[in-house]
C-alpha atoms as a printed R data frame, in Angstrom:
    type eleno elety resid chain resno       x      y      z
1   ATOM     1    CA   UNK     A     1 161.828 31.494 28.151
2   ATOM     2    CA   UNK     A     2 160.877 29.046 31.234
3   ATOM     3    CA   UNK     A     3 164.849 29.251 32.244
4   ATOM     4    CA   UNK     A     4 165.487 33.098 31.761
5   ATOM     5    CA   UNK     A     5 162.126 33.264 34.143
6   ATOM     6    CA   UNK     A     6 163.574 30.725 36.904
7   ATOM     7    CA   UNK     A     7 166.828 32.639 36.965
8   ATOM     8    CA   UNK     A     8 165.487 35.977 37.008
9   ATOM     9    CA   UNK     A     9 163.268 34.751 39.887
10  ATOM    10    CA   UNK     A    10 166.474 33.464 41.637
11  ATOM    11    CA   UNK     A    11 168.446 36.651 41.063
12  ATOM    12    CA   UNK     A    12 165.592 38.486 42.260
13  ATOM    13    CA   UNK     A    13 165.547 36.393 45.559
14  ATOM    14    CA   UNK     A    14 169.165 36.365 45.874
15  ATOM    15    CA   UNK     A    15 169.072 40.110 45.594
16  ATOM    16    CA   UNK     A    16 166.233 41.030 48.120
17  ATOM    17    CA   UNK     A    17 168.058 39.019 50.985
18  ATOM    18    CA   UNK     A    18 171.418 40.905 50.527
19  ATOM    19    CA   UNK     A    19 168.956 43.549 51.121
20  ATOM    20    CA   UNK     A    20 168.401 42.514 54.056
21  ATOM    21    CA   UNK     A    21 171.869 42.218 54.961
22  ATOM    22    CA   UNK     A    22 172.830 45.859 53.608
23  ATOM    23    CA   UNK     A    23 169.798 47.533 55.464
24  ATOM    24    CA   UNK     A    24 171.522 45.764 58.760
25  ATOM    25    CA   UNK     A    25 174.949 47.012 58.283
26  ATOM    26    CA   UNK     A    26 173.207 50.610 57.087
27  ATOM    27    CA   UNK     A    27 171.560 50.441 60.559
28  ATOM    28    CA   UNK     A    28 175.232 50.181 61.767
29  ATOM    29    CA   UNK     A    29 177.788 51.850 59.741
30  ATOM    30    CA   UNK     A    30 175.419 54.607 57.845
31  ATOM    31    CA   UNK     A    31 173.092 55.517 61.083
32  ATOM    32    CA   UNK     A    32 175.555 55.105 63.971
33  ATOM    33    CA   UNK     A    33 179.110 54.742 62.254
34  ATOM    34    CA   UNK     A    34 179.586 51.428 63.699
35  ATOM    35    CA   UNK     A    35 182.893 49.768 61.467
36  ATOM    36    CA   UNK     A    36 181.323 46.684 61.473
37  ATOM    37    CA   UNK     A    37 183.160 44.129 59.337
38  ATOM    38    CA   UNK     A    38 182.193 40.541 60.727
39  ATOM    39    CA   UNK     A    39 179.011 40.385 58.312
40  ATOM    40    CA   UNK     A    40 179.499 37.397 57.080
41  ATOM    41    CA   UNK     A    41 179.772 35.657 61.023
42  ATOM    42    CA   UNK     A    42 176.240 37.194 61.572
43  ATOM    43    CA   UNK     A    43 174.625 35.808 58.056
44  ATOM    44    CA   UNK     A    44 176.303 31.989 59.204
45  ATOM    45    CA   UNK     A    45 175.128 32.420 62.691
46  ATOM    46    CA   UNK     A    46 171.244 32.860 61.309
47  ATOM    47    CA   UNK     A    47 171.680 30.200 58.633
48  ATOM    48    CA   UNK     A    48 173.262 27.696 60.620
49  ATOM    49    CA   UNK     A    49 171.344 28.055 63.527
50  ATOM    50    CA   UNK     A    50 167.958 27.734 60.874
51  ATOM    51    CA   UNK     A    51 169.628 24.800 59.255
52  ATOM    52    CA   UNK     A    52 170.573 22.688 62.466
53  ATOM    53    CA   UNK     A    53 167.192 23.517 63.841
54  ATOM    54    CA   UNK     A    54 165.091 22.856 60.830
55  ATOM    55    CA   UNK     A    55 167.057 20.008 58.910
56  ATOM    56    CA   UNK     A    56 165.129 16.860 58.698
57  ATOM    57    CA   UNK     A    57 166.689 14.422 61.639
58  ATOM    58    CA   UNK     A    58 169.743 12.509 60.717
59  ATOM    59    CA   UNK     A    59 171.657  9.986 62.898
60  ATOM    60    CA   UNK     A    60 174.590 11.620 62.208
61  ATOM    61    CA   UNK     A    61 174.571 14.720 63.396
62  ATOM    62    CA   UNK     A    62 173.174 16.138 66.775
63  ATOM    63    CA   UNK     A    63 171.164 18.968 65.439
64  ATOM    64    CA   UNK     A    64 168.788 18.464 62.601
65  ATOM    65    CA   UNK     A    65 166.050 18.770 64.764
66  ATOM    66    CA   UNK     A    66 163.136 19.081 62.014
67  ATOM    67    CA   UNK     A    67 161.351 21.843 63.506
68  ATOM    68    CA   UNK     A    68 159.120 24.023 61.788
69  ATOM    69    CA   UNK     A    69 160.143 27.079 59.188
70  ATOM    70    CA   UNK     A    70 159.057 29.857 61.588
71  ATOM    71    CA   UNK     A    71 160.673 28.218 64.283
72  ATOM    72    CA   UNK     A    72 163.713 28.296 63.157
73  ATOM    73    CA   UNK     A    73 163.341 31.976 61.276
74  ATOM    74    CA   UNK     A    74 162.681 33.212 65.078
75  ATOM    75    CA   UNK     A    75 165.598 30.779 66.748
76  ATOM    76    CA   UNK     A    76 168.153 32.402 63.882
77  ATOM    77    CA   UNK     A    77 167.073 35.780 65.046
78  ATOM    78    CA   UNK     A    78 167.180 35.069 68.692
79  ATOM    79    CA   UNK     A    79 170.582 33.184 68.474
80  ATOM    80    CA   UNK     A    80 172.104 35.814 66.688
81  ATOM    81    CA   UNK     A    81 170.727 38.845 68.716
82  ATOM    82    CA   UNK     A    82 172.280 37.334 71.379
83  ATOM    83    CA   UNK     A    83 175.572 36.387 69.784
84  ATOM    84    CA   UNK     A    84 175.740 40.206 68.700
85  ATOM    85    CA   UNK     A    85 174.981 41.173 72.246
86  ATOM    86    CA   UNK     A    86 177.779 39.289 73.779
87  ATOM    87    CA   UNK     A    87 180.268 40.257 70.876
88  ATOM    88    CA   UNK     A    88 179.122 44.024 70.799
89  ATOM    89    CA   UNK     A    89 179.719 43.632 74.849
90  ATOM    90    CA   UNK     A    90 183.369 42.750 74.192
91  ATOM    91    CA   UNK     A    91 183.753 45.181 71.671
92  ATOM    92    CA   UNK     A    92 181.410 48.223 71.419
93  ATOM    93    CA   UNK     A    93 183.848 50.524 72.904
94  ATOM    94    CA   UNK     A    94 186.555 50.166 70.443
95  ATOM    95    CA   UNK     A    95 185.969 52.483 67.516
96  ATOM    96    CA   UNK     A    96 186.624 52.775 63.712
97  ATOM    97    CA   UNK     A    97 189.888 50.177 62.210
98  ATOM    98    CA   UNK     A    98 190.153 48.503 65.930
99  ATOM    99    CA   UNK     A    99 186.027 47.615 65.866
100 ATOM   100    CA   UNK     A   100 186.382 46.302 62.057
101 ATOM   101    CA   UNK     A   101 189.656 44.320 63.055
102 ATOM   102    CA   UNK     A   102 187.855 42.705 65.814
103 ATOM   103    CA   UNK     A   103 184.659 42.346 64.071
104 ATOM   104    CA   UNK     A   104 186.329 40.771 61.450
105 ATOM   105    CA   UNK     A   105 188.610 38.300 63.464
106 ATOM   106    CA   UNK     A   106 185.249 36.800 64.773
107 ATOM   107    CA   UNK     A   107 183.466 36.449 61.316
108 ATOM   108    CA   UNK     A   108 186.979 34.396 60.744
109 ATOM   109    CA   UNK     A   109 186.411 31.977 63.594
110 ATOM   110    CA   UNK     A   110 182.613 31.734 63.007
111 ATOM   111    CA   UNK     A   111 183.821 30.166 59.868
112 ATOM   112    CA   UNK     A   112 186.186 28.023 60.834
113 ATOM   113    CA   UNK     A   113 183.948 26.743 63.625
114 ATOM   114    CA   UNK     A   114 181.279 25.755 61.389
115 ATOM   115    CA   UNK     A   115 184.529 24.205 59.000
116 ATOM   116    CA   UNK     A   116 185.825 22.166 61.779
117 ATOM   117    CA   UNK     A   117 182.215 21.275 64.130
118 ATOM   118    CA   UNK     A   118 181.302 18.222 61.776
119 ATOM   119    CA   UNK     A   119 179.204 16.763 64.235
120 ATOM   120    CA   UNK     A   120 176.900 19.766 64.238
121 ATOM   121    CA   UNK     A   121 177.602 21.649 61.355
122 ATOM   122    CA   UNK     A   122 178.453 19.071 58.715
123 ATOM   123    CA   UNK     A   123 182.032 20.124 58.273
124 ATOM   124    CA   UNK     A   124 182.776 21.057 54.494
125 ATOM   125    CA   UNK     A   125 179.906 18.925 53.293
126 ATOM   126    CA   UNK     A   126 177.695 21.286 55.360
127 ATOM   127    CA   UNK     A   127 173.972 20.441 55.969
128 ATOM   128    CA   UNK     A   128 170.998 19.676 53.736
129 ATOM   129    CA   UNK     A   129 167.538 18.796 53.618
130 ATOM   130    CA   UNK     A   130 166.765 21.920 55.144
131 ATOM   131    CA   UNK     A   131 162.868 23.331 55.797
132 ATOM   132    CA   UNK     A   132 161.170 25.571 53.093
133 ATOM   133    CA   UNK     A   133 157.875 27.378 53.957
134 ATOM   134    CA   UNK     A   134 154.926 25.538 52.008
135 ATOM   135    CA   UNK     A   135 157.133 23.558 49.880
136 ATOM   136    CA   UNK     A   136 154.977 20.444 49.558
137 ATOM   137    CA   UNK     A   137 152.196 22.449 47.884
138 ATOM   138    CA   UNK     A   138 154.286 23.466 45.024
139 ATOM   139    CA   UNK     A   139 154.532 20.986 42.470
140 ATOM   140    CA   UNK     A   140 157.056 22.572 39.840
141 ATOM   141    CA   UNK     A   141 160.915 24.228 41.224
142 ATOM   142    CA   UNK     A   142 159.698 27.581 39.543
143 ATOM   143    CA   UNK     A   143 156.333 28.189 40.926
144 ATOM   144    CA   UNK     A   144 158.006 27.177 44.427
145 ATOM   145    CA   UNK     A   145 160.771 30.311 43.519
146 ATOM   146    CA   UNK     A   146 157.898 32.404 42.508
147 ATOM   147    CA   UNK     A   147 156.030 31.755 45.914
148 ATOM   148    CA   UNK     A   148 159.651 32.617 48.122
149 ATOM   149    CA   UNK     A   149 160.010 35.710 45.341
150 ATOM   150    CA   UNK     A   150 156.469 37.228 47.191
151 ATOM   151    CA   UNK     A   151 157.467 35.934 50.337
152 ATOM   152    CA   UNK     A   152 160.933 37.869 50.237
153 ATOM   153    CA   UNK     A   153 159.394 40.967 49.050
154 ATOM   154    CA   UNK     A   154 157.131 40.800 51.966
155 ATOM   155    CA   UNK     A   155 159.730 40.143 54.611
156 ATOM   156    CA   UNK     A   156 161.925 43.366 52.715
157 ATOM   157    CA   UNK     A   157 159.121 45.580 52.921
158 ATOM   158    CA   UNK     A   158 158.187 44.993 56.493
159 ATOM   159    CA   UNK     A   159 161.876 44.764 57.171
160 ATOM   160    CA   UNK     A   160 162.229 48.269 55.135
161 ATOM   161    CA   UNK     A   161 159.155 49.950 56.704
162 ATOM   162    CA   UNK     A   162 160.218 48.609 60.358
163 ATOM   163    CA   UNK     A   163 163.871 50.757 60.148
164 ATOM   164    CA   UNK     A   164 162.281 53.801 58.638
165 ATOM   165    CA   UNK     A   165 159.842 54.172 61.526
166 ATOM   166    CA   UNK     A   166 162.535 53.104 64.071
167 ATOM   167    CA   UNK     A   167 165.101 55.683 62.321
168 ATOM   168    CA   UNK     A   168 162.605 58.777 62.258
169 ATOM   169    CA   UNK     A   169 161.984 58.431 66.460
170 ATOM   170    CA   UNK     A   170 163.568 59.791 68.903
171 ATOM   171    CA   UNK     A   171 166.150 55.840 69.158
172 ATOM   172    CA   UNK     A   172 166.764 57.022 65.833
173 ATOM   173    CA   UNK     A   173 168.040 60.424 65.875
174 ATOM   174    CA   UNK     A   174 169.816 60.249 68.901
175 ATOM   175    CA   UNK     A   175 172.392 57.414 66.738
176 ATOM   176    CA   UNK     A   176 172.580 59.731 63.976
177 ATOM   177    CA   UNK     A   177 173.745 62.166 66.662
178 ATOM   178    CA   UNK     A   178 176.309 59.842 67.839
179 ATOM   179    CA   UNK     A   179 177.486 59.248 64.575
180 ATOM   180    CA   UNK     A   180 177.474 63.139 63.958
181 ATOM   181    CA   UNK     A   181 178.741 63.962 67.350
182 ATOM   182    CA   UNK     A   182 179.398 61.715 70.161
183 ATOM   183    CA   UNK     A   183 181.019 63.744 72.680
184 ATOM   184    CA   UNK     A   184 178.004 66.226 72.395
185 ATOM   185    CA   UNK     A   185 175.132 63.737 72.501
186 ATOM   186    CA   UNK     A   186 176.978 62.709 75.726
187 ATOM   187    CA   UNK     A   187 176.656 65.986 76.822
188 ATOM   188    CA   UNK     A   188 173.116 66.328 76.677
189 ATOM   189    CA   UNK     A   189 173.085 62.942 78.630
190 ATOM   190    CA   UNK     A   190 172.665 60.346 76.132
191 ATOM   191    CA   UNK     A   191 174.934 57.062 76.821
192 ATOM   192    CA   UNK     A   192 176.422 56.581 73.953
193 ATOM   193    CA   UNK     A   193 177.332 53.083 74.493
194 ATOM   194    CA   UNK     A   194 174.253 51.328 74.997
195 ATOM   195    CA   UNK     A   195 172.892 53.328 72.010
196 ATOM   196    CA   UNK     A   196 175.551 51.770 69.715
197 ATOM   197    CA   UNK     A   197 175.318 48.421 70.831
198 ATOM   198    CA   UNK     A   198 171.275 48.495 70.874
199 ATOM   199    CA   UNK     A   199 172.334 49.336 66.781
200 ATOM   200    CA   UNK     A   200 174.898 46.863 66.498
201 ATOM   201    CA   UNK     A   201 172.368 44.007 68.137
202 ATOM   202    CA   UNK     A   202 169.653 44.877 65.729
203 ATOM   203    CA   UNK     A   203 171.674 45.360 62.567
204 ATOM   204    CA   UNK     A   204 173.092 41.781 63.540
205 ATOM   205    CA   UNK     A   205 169.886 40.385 64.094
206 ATOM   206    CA   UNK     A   206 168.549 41.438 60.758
207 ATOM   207    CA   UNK     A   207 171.915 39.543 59.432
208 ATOM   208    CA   UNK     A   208 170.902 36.647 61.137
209 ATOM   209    CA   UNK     A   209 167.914 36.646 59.706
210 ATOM   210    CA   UNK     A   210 169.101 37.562 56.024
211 ATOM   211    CA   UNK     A   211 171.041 34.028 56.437
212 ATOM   212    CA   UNK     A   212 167.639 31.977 57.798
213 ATOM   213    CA   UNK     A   213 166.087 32.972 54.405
214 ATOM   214    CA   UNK     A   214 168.969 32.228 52.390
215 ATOM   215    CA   UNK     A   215 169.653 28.546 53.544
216 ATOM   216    CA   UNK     A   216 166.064 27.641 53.685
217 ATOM   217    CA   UNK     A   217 165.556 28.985 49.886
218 ATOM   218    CA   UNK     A   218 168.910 27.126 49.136
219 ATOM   219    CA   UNK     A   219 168.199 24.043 50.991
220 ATOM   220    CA   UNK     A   220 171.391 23.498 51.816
221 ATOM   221    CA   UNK     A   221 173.844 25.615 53.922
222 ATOM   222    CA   UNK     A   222 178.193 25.233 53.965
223 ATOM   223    CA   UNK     A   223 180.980 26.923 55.406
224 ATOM   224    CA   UNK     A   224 181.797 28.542 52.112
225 ATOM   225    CA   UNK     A   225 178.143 30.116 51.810
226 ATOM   226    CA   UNK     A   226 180.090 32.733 54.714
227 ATOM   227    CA   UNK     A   227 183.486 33.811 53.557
228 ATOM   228    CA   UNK     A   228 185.385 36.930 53.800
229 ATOM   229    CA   UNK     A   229 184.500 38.063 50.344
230 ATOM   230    CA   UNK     A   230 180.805 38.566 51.004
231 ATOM   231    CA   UNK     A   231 181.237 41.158 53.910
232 ATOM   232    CA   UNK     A   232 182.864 43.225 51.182
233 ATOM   233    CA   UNK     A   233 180.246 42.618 48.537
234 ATOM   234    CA   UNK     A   234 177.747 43.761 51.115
235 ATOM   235    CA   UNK     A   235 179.894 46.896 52.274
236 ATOM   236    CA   UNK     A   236 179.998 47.730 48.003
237 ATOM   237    CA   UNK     A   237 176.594 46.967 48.209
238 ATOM   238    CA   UNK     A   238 176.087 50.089 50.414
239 ATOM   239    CA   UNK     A   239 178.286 52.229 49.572
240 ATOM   240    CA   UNK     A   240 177.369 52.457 45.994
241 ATOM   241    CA   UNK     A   241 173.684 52.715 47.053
242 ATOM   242    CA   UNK     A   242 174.359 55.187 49.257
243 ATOM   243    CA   UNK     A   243 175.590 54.996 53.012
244 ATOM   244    CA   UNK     A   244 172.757 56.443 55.822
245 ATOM   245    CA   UNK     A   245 169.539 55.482 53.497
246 ATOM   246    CA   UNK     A   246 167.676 52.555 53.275
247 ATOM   247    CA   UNK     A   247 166.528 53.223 49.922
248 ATOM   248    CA   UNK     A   248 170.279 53.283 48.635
249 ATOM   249    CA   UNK     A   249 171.102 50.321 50.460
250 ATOM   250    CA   UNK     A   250 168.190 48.043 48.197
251 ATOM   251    CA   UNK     A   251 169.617 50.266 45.206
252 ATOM   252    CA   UNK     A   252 173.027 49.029 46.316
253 ATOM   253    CA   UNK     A   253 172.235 45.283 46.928
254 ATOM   254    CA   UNK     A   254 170.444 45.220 43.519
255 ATOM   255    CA   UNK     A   255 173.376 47.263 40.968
256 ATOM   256    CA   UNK     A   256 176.490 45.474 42.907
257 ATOM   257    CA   UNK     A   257 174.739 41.851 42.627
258 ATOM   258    CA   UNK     A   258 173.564 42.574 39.161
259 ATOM   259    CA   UNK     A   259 177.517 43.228 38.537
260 ATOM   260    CA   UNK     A   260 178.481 40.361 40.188
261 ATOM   261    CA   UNK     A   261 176.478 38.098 38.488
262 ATOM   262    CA   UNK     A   262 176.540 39.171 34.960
263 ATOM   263    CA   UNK     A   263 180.475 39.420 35.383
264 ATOM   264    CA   UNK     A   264 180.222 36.228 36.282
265 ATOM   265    CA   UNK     A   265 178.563 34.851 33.435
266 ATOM   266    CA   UNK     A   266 180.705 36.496 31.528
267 ATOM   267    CA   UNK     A   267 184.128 35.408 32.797
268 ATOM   268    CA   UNK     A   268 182.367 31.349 32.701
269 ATOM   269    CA   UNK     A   269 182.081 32.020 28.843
270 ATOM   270    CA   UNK     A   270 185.325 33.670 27.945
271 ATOM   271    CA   UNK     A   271 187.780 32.366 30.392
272 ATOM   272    CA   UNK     A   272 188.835 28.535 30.002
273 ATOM   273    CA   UNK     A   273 188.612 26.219 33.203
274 ATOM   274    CA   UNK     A   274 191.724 25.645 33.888
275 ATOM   275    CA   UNK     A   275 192.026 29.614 34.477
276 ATOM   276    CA   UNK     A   276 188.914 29.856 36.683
277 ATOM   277    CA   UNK     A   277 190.189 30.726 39.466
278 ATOM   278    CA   UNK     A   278 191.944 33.986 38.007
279 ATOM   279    CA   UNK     A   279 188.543 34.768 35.806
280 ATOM   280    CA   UNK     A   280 186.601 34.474 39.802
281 ATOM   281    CA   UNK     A   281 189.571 37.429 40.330
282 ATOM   282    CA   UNK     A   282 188.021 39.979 37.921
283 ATOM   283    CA   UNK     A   283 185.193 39.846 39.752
284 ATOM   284    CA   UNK     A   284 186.407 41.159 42.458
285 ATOM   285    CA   UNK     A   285 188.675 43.695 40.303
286 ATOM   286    CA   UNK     A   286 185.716 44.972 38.804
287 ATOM   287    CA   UNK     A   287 183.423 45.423 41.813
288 ATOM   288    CA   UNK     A   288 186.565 47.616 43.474
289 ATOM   289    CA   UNK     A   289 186.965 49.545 40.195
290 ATOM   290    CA   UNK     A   290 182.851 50.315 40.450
291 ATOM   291    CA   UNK     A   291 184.018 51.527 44.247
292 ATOM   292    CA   UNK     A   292 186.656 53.642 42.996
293 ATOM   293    CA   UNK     A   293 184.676 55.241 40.710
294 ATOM   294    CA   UNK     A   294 181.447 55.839 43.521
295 ATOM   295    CA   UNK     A   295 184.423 57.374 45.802
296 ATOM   296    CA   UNK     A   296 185.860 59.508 43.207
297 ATOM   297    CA   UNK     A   297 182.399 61.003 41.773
298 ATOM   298    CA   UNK     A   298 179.453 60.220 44.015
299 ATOM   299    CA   UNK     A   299 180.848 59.882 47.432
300 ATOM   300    CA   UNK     A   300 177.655 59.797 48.319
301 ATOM   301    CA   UNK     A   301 176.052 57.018 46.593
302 ATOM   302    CA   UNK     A   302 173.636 57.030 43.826
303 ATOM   303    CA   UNK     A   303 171.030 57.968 46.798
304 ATOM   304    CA   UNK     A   304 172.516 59.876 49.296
305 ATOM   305    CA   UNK     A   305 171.963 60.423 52.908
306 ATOM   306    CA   UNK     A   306 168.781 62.948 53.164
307 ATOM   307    CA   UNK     A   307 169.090 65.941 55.450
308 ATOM   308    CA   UNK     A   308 168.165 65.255 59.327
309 ATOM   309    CA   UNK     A   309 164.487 66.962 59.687
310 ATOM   310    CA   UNK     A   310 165.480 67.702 63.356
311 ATOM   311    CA   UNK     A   311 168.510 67.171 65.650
312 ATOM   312    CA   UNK     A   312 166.720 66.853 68.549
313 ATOM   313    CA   UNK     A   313 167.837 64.798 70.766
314 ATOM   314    CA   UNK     A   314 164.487 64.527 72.255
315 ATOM   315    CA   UNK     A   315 163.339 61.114 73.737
């Protein structure tokens, strides 16, 4: 009973900081139609930048500063708002396949800088010894999970709450606009271009963050905590819960990790070792099969976009 608990709790937490990450690219993609598909480079940014901050010192690296948890939740943030500020500066003005190809091309080199910066980054055998909030007063692994559990749903719901105020003012309607419209938000004198990369900044930062609290609930960050595969679990993640709502995109985070993880389990019991790597394959199979599916009879999501209360572009 004590181990179905402690992995339920770690699914749980698992699950609410893809949340995170989906209701940053939903601020992008589902709010202003921003392609962007360098997710993954974002999440490293935030946990690296937490990890080399916050690591306890070691003499052979030159980060692992040992500075405090909230230090380096707010550093991760910063770092990576202005990472996405100086990428989206570059590359805001392309639109739809040429954004995600250069968005994507970056999330590629983010990776193989953290791969190849050993001094820094730890290479392949990343960084550990990271900071947790609070961990000394917790004497047992599970009651420490069940303290980040009520943490994360804390962070989520001010996270959720935040984007639902920011989304129903006047910032917010005049992206959904863009998204709807562009040439005739123009028109009625709204510049287009700093709105989208104000959304692509913000929806980055909230990645950032998203990879803070993973590596300091892990302990331990690597290059291979980023690759390509989870900027498409997190783009299933929000398309299935529904593109343009924040409520679909914690839907989305919860059904397509739920997936991943039971299919998972699965393949670990019925697939020998020496096939692993083709049993890891169905995972993937399976998640673009659920995709297919979504596309072909809820385009939508299974929470769709609700109707715009005003178009206004008031503000």
């Amino acid at each position: 009973m004590i181990g179905i608990t402690s992995y339920l709790v770690f699914f749980l937490c698992v699950v609410l900081v893809l949340s995170i990450l989906t209701l940053g690219l939903n601020l992008q993609w589902g709010s202003t139609g921003l392609f962007n598909a360098g997710v993954a480079g974002f999440y490293a940014i935030g946990g690296y930048t937490h990890a080399i901050m916050t690591a306890a010192p070691q003499p052979q690296y030159l980060g692992n500063f040992g500075l405090p948890w909230i230090v380096g939740i707010a550093g991760a943030m910063a770092l990576t708002a202005l990472a996405a500020l100086l990428i989206g500066l570059l590359t805001i003005r392309l639109r739809g396949d040429f954004l995600a190809i250069a968005t994507f091309g970056i999330a590629i080199l983010i990776q193989l800088v953290t791969l190849n910066l050993e001094p820094l980054t730890g290479g392949s055998q990343g960084l550990s010894r990271i900071a947790k909030p609070l961990s000394s007063v917790f004497t047992t692994p599970l009651a420490y999970n069940l303290f980040y559990l009520a943490l994360m749903i804390g962070v989520v719901a001010l996270v959720y709450w935040a984007l639902g105020r920011i989304l129903a003012s006047p910032w917010g309607r005049v992206l959904r606009a863009i998204r709807e419209d562009e040439v005739a938000a123009i028109a009625l004198g709204k510049s287009a271009v700093r709105f989208r990369l104000e959304a692509f900044v913000l929806g980055s930062t909230l990645m950032g963050l998203a990879g803070a609290l993973y590596v300091s609930f892990i302990g331990f960050v690597s290059p291979f905590d980023f690759l390509p595969i989870l900027t498409f679990q997190v783009w299933a993640m929000l398309i299935v819960g529904g593109s343009g709502n924040n409520r679909g995109a914690l839907l989305g985070a919860l059904v397509v990790w739920g997936i991943w993880a039971a299919s998972g389990v699965t393949v670990s019991k019925l697939v020998p070792p020496s096939h692993a790597a083709q049993g890891a394959a169905i995972q993937v199979i399976l998640i673009g099969l659920v995709l297919v599916l979504m596309l072909l009879y809820r385009p939508r999501g299974l929470i769709g976009e609700r109707p715009m209360v005003s178009r206004h572009l008031d503000g």
